[in-house]
N, C-alpha and C positions, 0 to 999 in steps of 0.2 A: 226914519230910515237913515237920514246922514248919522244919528248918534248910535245905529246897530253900526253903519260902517266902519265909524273913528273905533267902536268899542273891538271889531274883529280887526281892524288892523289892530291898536294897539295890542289886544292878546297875540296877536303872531308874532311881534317883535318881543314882544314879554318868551313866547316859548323859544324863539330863535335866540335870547339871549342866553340859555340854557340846554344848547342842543344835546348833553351825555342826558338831561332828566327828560328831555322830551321823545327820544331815541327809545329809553328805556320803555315808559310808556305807552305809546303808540306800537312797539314789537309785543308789548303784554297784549293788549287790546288785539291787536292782529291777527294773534294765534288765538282768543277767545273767536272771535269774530268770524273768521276763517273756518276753522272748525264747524261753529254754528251754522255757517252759510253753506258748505259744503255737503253737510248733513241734512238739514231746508231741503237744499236742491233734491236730494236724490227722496226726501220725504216729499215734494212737491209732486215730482216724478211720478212715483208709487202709487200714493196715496189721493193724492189731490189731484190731479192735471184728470179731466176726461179719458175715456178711452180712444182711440180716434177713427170713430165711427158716428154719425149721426147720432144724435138722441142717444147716446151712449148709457144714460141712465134708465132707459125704457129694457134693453136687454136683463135676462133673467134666465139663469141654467135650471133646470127643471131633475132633479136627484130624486133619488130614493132614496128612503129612511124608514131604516131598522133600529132593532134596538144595540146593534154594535156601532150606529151609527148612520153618516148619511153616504151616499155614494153616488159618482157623479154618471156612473156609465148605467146606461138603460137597454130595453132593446126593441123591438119590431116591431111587436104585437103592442107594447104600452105608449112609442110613440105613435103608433097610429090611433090608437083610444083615446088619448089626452088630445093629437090633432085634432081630433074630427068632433068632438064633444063639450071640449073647451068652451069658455065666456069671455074669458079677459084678455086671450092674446089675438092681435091682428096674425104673426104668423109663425109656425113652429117649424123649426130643421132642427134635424139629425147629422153626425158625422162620425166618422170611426173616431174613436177615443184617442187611438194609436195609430200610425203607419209604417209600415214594412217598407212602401216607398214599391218603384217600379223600377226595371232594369231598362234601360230606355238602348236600344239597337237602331240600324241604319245606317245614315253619314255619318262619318267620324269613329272615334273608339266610343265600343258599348260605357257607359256609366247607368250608375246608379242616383237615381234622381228620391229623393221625397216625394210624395202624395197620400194624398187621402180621399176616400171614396163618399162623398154629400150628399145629402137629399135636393129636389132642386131649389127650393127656399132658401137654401145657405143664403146666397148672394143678395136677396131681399130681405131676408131677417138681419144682415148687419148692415143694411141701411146703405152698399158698396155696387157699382155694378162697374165691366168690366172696362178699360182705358179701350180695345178692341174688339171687336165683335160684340158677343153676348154672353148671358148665362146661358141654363142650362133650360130648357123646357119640360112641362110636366110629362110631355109622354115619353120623353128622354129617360126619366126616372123610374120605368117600368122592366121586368126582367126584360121583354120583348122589345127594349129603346135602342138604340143605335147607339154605337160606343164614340162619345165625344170626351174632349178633353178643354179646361181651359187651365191655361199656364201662366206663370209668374211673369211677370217684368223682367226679375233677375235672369231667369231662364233663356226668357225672349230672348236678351240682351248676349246670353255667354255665349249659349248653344248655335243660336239661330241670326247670331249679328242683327237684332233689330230687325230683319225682313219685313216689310207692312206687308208683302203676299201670304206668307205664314196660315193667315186664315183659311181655313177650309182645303187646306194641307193637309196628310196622314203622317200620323208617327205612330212607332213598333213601340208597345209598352208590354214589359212580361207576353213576349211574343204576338200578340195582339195588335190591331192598327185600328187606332184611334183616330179622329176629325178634329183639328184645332179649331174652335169657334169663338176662341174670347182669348184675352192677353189681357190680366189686370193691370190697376195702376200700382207706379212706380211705387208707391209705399203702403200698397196694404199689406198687412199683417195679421194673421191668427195665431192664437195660441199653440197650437200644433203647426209648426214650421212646415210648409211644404213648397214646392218646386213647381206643383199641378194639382187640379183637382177635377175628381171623374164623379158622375151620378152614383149615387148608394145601389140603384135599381132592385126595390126591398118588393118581395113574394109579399101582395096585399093579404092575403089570410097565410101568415108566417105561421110554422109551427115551432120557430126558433124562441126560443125563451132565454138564448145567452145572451148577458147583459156587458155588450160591446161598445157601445155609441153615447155619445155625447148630446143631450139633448138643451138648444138656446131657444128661449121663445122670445118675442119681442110684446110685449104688454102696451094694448089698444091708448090711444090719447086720453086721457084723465083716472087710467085704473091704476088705483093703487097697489102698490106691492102686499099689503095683507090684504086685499081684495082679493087678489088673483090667489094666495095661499087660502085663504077659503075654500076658492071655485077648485083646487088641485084635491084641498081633504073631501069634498064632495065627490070627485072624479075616483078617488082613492076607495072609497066606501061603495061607490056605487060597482068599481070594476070590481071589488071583492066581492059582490053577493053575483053577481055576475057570472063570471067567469074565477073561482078562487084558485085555480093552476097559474092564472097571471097574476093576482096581488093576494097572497098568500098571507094567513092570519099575523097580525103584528107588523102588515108592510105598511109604506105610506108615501106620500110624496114632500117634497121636500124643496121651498123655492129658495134662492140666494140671486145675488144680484153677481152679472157677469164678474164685475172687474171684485168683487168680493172673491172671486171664486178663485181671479187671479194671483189678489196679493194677500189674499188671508197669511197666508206660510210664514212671509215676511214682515208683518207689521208687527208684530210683538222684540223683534230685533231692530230694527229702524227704531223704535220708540223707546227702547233702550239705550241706544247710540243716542239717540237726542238728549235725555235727561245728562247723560255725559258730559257730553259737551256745552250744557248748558252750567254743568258744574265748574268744568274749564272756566269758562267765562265771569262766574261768578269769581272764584279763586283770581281772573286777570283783572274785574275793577274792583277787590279789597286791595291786591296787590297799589293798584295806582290810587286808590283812597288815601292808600297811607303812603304812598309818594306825594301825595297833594295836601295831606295832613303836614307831613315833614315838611316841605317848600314852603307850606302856611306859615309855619315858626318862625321861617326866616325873612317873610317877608312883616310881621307884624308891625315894624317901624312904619312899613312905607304904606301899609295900609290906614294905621293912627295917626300919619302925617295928613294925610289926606281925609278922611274924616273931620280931623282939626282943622283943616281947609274949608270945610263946609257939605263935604259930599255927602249923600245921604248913604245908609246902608245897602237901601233897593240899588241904587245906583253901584254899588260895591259888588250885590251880590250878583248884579245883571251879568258884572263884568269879570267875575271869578266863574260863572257858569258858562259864560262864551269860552273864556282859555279851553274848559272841561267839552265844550261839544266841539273846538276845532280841536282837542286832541283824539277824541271821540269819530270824529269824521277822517280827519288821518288814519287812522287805524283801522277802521271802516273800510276805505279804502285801500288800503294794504290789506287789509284782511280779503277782500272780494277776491285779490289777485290772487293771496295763498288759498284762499275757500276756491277757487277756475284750477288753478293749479292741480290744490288735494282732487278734486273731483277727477281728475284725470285718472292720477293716482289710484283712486278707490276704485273707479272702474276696471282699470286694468288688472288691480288686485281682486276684484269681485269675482265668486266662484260661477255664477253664468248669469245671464242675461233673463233680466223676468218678458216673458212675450207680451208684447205689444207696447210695450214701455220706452221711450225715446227721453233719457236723463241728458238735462242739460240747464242750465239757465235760464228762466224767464224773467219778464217783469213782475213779477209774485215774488221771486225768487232776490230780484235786485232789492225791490221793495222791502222786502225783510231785511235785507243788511243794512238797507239805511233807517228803517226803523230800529232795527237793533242798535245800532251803532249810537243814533239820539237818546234812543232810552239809557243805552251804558254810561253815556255822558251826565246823563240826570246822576244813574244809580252812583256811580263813584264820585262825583262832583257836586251834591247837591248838600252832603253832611259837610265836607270837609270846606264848602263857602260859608256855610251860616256859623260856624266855627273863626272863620278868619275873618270874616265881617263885623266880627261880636269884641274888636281888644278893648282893655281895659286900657281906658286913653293915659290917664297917668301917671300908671305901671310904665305901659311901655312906652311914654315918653321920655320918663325921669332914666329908661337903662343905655349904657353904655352906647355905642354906635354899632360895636360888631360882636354882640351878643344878644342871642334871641331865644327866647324861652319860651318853653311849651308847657301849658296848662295841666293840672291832671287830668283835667275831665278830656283834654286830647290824651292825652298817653293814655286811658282807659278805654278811648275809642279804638289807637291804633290797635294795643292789646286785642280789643274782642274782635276785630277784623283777623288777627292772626289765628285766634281760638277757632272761629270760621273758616277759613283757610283749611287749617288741619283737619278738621271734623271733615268737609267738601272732600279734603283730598284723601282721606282714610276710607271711607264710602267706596269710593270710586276706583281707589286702589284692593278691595276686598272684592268690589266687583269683576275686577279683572284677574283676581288671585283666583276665585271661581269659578270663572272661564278656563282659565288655565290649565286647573287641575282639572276640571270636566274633561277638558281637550283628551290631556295625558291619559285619563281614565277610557276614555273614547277608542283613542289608539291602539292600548293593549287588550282592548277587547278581540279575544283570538277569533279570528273569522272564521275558522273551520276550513280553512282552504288554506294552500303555499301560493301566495300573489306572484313569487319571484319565479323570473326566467318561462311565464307564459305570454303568449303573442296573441290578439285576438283581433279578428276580423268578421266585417257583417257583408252579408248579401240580401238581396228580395229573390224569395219564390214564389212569390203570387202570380197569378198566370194561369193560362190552362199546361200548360207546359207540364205543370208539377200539380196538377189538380190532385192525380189521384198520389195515394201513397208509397205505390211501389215504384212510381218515377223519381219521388223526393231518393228515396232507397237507393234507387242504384245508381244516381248522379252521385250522391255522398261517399258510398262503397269507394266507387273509383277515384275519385279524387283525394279521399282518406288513403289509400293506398299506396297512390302516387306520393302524397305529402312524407308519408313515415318510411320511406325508402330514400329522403333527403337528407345529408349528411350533417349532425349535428341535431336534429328533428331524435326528442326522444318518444315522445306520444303525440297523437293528434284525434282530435271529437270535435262535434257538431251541439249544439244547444242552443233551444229556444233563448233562453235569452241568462244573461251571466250573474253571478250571485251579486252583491249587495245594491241590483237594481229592481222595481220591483215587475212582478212578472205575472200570468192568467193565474188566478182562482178558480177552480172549480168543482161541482161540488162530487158526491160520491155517494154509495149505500154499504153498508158492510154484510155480507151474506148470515143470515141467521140470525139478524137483532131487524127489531122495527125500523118503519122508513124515519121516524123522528129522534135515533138514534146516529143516524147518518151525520156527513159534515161539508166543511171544503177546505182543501188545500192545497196550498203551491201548488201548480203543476211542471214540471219541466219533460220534453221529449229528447232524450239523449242518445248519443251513440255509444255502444260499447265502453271506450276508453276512456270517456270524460273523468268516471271517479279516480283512473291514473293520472290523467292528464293535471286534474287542480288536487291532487294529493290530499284527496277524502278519505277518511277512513273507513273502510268496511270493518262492522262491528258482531255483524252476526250473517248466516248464512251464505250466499253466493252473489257475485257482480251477474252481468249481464254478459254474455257470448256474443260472438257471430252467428251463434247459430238461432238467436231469436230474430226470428222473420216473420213476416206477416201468413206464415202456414203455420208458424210452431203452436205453440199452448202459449197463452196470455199473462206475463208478467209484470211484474210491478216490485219495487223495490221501496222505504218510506224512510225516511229517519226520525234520530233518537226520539225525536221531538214529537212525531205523529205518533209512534209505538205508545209513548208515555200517556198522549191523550185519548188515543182510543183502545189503548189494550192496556191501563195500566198493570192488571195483577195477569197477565197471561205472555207466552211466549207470542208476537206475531205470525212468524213464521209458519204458511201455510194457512194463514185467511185469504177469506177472498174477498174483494172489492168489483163495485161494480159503478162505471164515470158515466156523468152524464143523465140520467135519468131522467132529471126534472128540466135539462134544457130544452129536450125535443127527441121527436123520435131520430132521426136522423145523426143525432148525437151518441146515441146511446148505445154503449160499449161491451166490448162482450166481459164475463164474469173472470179478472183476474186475479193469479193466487199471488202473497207479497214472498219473494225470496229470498229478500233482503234488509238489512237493517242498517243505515249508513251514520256517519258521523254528523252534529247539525251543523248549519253551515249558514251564515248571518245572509239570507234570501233578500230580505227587503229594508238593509241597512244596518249599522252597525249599535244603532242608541235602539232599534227596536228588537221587541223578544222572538226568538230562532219561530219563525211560522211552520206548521206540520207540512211537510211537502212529500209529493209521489213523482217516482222520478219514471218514465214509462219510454222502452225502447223507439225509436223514432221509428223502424219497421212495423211498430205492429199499432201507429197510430192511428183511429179511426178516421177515412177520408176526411170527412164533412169538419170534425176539429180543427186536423190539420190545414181544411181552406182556410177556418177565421185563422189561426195562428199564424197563417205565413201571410195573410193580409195584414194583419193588425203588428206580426213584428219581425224583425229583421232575423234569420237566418244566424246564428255567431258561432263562428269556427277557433276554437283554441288549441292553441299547439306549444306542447313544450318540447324547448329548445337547451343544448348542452353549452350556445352561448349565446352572445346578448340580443334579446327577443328582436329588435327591431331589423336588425340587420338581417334577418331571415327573409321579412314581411316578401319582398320584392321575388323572391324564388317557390315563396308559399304560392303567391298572387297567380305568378306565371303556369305553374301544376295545375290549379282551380279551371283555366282561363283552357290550359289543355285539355281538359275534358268536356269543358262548354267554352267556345267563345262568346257566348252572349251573358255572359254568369259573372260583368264585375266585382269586386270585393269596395270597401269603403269603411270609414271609421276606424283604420288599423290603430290599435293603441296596447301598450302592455297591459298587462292585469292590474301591476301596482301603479299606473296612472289611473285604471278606474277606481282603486283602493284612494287613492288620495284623492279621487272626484268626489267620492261616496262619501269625504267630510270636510271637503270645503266649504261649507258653510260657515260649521260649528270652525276652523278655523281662520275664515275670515271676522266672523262675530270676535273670536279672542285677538286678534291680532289690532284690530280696530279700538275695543276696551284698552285694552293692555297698551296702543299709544297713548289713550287719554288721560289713562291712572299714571302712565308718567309724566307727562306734561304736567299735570296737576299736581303732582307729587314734587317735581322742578320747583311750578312757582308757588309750590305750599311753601317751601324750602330757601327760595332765595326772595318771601315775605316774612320768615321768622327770623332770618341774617338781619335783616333790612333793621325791622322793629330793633333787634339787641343790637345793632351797629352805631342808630342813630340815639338809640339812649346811651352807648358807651359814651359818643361825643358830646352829649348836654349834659353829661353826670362827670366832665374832664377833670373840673374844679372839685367838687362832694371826692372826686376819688383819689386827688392829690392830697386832700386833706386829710382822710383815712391814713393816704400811707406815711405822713407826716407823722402824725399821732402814733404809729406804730405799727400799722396794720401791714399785712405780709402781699407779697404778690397772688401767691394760692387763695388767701381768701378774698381778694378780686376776682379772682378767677370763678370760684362758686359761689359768692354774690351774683356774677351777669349770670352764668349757665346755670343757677336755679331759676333766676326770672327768667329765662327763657323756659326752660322742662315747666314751671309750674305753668305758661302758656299750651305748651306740646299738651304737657297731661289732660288738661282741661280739655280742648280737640279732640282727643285722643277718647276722652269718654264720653263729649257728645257725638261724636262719629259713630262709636260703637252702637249705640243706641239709633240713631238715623240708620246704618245697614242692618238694625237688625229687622225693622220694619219692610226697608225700601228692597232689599235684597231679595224680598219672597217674590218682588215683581218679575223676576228674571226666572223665577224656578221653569218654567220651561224650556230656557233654553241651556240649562244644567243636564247633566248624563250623569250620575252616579256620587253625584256631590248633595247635599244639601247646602239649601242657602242660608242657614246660620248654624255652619258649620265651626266648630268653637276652637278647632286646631287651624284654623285659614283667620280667624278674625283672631285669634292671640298671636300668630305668625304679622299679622299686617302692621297689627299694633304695635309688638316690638321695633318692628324696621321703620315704623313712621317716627317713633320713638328715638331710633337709632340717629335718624337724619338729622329730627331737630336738635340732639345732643350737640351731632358734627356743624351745622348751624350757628349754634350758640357758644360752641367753642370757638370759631375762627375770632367775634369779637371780642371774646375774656381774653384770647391771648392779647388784642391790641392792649384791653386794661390793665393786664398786667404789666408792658410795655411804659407807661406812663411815667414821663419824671414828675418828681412831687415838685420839686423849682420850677419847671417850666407851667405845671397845670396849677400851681397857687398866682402865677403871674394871669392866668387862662382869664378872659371874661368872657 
């Protein structure tokens, strides 16, 4: 222990006598480190940390699966068949998928609160019960149960100032009074953000067959996850012979594990970002290999002094690997601060928040940066000791005092350390060339809509308020009325919910072909003016009137995209359609003819392909639909405006508010913020690459300076003698900037070949690019090309520079 101590101070006075070469180092390692650490953290987050519920790995989301696919929402009749018959799970709950959220009236001014309507298991299938009062009770969960509520922390806290009386208190929700019986704790979270949560109270023999709800089972102490997917394909086969109107030929069920369900979306971008920054890093200990290569050179006396002294090598190389892990742990620690730092950063930059996820720093988290940090110290420091442990004693005893020379077999190290460098940073730089142009390509994807100068706002109509249809109607009537009579207001509509978010499927028959010729598509319930309002095109026959009302005759309008797939070689115009059929009787819609043919319009995102949608008067919408839809989603009112959309919101809000005071509005946002919602992603994915390719690309660039700078100055003397002899300044000059480019090139073509492999791992998160795409990797390769030229010429000009008198004196 005393000779680790003498050996760590003497390296800290060894790097403190050198503070510009240790500054340098320890900033390279910091930004590798950092980066790494900061990426960790939010992969630790994600991917690793539990969920934060009991037994988090016992939870399991319970899907269907077809053959388009699996999907997460169920409904009535199948959660109650899988509860009640089930093997492997202690307990099954249901929840709406989605919430519309409640209009909460009373004290105060009306707002609009989140919620979502549970079975009463929720609260025992995620292992959580509630900080006051209680859950919910099973006969609570029956149509016949008493209307209870239990509410958030946050809620308690804004609305209600923390009251501990609160309990078994009534609140006005969607006109209704509810019993508060429970107040959760401070920090639970679900995936569907809410405010409150009320009983499902589901019809035990439901004839509702739409597939609304979310279904979590919590799987019995020691059953395995392909256990329980057994007991579901048994349940799957047995409810098909069963009962075939509930699991229909080709259906099935489908098990995933909760927090799979959560960050599936995510983990192929995280794991992208990782490999990144991981390349960062390599590029910052080649970069300090060959700073520690160079420094080696110059120390070779004092190392063959010492040797000649008696020391051993071990002993040599003990003490060149301690300098490398306290440079290592320096940087480490400055890296932690820029890795707490960026993570700020990144957050703030991140396009939203994955539920249930609380990103921060742990001990996992620390622990990697100081494993990383010791390992870097190995990787950069472990070639360039056995190297300077290794002098030839009598070489370099017999040379001068202040001349020190480097071996070839090190100049062939520094070299391939540069070749690497390049290669690392060409990759990385192609990668985010990809992203790039995906972005761009993303962007002018025409949405089918004008995003500018519209205003939108959401409400809840859930409620009995607006149960039936012709309430929703003539609330909208008058407040659409109101709004377009507002100065600068050039149209205004009402719509389920706004294009590139995604919105109800459902399905359809078409009059005159078999039921198995049927389909399902977008559905949206619109007003009149929507297709003026987002400047849709009408492309063939007629928009919708005032004058369709829930007396007229039954319309439907579809666009380009649904014509093409269900009518390709015929006119639409004048089929009929019929909604609903196979959800329930109560569903099912009267025979409507299509009037219209509309322009498509990017429904459910801008990287995916236009979905067939029907767009169906909101008057003439079947009751029992329109309950799930104003349950399950928010009301959105758009209005276009003759100037800048937001400054209307507060005049739009006030009209709304005159027609109902209990009818908040909430979520006001323009259209081209939800335009640029709809791909923050894919632009935070590119903005993230696109730092790292430059970083990398930095110290690809001031590592091939380095290399042709530090052999300009060992080659002083070789190039005074050149220009003695006759040689010219120019050809010093392409002397060094060919040994440089023959390094670049070399990178430059094992890079190509590493992205053409490593680059397919990203293809999913490409839009319209391929990822060996051969005009983006000849584009990278020139410009990586271009750098190391500019590189390699800053030190040919020193060589040029050279007096031949002074560098034949040079030793």
């Amino acid at each position: 222990m005393a000779t680790l101590i003498q050996e760590v101070r003497y390296a800290g006075r060894t790097l403190m006598k050198n503070p510009g070469f240790t500054a340098v180092a320890v900033l390279a390692l910091a930004l590798g480190i950092g980066a790494n650490s900061a990426i960790f953290t939010l992969i630790n987050s994600v991917l690793l940390r539990p969920l934060p519920y009991p037994e988090s790995d016992r939870l399991m989301v319970v899907m269907r699966r077809s053959r388009q696919g699996a999907s997460p929402s169920v409904s009535i009749p199948k959660f109650d068949y899988w509860k009640k018959n089930n093997r492997v799970f202690e307990k099954v709950t249901v929840n709406d998928i989605a919430g519309a959220g409640y209009s909460l009236t009373g004290e105060g001014d009306p707002e609009r609160v989140r919620g979502i309507r549970v079975s009463a298991e929720f609260f025992q299938v995620l292992g959580v019960s509630p900080a006051m009062g209680r859950g919910f009770l099973p006969e609570e969960d029956r149509p016949e149960g008493g209307r209870v509520v239990v509410i958030s922390h946050g809620l308690w806290q804004r609305r209600f100032g923390g009251d501990r009386a609160l309990i078994g208190k009534a609140l006005t929700l969607g006109g209704e009074s509810y019993t508060v019986v429970g107040v959760m704790p401070p920090r639970f979270q679900f995936p569907i953000e809410s405010d409150l949560w009320t009983p499902l109270r589901p019809v035990v023999k439901s004839t509702d067959l739409a597939n609304y709800l979310l279904c979590v089972a919590r799987l019995k102490p020691g059953v395995r996850p392909e256990q329980a997917q057994s007991d579901m394909d048994r349940l799957a086969l047995q409810l098909r012979q069963e009962n075939p109107r509930l699991m229909f030929d080709g259906e099935g069920v489908r098990l995933t594990s909760f927090h799979e369900m959560l960050v599936g979306d995510v983990r192929p971008s995280l794991l992208v970002l990782l490999g990144a920054v991981g390349c960062v890093l390599l590029i910052a200990c080649a970069n300090v290999a060959n700073l520690l290569l160079a420094r080696a050179a110059t120390r070779n006396k004092e190392i063959a002094i010492r040797m000649a002294l008696g020391a051993g090598r071990a002993r040599l190389l003990r003490q060149l690997l301690t300098e490398s892990a306290l440079l290592a742990l320096a940087g480490g620690a400055v890296g932690v601060l820029l890795g707490f730092w960026g993570l700020k950063v990144l957050l703030a930059l991140s396009p939203a928040r994955i539920p249930l996820v609380e990103i921060g720093m742990d001990a996992r988290a620390l622990g990697f940066s100081l494993a990383l940090s010791l390992l870097t110290g190995l990787m950069f420091g472990l070639v360039p000791a056995l190297h300077a442990s290794s002098p030839r004693l009598s070489e370099t005893l017999k040379e001068g005092t202040t001349r020190a020379t480097s071996g070839s077999r090190r100049t062939r190290l520094r070299s391939l350390l540069v070749v690497g460098e390049m290669a690392l940073a060409l990759v990385l730089v192609i990668g985010a060339a990809l992203m790039i142009e995906s972005f761009v390509r993303l962007r002018n994807v025409p949405p089918g809509f004008d995003p500018h100068n519209v205003l939108t706002m959401q409400m809840s109509l859930a409620g009995p308020r607006f149960a039936a249809t012709s309430q929703v109607d003539s609330f909208m009537r008058q407040a659409l009325q109101r709004i377009e009579t507002l100065p600068g207001v050039v149209a205004a509509a009402t719509v389920t919910n706004l294009p590139l978010e995604q919105g109800p499927d459902l399905p359809f028959d078409i009059e005159g072909r078999p039921e198995a010729e049927g389909g399902g598509a977008q559905w949206r319930a619109i007003t009149p003016n929507y297709f003026r309002v987002m400047k849709i095109p009408l492309l063939r026959g007629r928009s919708f009137t005032e004058g369709e009302t829930g007396q007229s005759a039954p319309v439907v309008i579809v666009n380009e995209a649904f014509a093409k797939r269900y009518f390709p070689k015929q006119d639409p115009i004048g089929e009929r359609l019929t909604l609903g059929r196979i959800m329930g009787p109560e569903f099912r819609d009267a025979t409507r003819q299509i009037i219209g043919v509309v322009g498509d319009v990017k429904e459910v995102g801008l990287d995916r392909p236009t979905p067939p949608t029907m767009f169906f008067p909101c008057a003439q919408v079947v009751s029992a639909v329109a309950a799930i839809i104003n349950r399950l989603l928010p009301t959105t009112w758009v209005v276009r405006t003759a100037t800048e959309p937001l400054s209307m919101a507060p005049v739009v809000r006030r009209e709304i508010l005159a027609v109902d005071r209990q009818q908040p509005v909430a979520n006001i946002r323009t259209m081209e913020q939800v335009f640029a919602d709809s791909i923050a992603r894919q632009n935070f994915n590119m903005l993230l690459l696109g730092v790292f390719a430059g970083l990398a690309l930095l110290l690809a660039a001031v590592g091939i300076y380095g290399v042709m700078a530090y052999s300009v100055s060992q080659r002083t003397h070789e190039i005074g003698i050149r220009m003695a002899l006759g040689a010219v300044r120019s050809q010093m000059a392409r002397m060094v900037v060919g040994q440089g480019m023959v390094l670049a090139l070399a990178g430059v073509l094992i890079g190509l070949a590493a992205a053409f492999g490593l680059t397919r791992l990203m293809a999913s998160l490409l839009f319209g690019v391929r990822p060996a795409n051969p005009v983006t990797f000849a584009g990278v390769s020139l410009l990586l090309t271009l750098v190391a030229l500019v590189a390699s010429y800053l030190p040919a000009r020193r060589a040029m520079k050279v007096d031949p008198i002074v560098a034949l004196r040079h030793e």
